[in-house]
N, C-alpha and C positions, 0 to 999 in steps of 0.2 A: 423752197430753196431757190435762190435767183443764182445760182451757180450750179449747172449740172455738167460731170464729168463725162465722159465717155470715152470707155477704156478699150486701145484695141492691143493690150495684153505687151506693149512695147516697153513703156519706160520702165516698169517692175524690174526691168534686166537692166536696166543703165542708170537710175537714179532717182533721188525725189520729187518728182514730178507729176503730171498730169498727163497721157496722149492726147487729148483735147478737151476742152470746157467751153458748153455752151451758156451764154448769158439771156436770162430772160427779156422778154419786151422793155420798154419803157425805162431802162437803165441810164444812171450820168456814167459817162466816161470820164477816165483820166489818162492819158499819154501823154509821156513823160518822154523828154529828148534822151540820149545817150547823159549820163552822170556817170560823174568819172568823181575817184579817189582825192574830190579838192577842196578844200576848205574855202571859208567865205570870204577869206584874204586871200585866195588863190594860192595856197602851198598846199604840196603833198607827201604823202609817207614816204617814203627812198624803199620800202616792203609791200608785198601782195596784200600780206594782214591788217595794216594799216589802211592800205589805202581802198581794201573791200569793206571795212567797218565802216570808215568813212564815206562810201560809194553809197550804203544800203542806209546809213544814218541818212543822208541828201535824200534816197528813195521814202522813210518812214516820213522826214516832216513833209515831201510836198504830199504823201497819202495825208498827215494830217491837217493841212492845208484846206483841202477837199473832203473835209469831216471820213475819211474811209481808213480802211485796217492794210495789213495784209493779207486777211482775207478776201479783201475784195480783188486783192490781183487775179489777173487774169491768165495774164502770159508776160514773160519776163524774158528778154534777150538778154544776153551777155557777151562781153567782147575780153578776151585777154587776149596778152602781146607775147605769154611763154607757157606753153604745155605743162612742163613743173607746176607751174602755179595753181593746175586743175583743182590739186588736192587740200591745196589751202582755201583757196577762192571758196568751195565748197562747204568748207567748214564752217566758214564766215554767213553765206547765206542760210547754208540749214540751221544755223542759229536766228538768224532774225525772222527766218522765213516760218519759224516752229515748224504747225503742223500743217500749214495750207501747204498745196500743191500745186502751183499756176503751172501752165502748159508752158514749155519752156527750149529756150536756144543757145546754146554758147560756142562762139563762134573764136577760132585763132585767129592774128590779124597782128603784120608784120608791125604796125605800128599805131598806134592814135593818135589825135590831132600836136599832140604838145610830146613830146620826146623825154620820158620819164614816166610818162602815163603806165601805166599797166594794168586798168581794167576800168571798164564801163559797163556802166549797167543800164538797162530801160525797160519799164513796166507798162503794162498796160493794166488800170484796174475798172471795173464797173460795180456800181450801188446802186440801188432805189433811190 
């Protein structure tokens, strides 16, 4: 397996996640700047829903870009701008994310670069 967990009994209580994942030798990387909720013409959702479908849609083509899954994530940050929004954001990625569990951050944050923004995403994944 080029992806081993190791659990020190934390996220079970907080969410679907990993406490950390170590990556075998000789792995490609891929990191992934901050993606936010934007389309390829630069508009976005006016909703959390919207604009995580479309945060984590930008995250799946550049994994396909790099021939790799969401399995191969690694660790995923997360940035949203409203606390509410925990429980939708959530929704959004345990859906794309299924059943991988990358080690994982989501941080509050009074605002992102563009004023409207409400959530960013950035992955880290590795493959043979």
């Amino acid at each position: 397996m080029p992806h081993k967990i190791h659990d020190a009994g934390i996220a079970r209580h907080i969410g679907s996640y990993s406490d950390a994942i170590e990556v075998a030798p000789h792995q490609r990387w891929l990191m992934t700047s901050g993606t936010p909720g934007l389309s390829e013409i630069g508009r976005y959702p006016d909703d959390i829903t919207g604009q995580s479908e479309l945060a984590w849609r930008n995250i799946i083509l550049l994994l396909n870009k790099a021939a790799m899954a969401v399995e191969d994530i690694v660790k995923v940050t997360q940035y949203l701008t409203r606390a509410e929004d925990i429980s939708a954001y959530a929704q959004v990625r345990n859906r794309f994310l299924g059943h991988a569990k990358p080690a994982s951050m989501l941080l509050l944050t009074p605002q992102l670069v563009w004023s409207g923004l409400l959530v960013e995403v950035e992955i880290i994944a590795s493959k043979a």
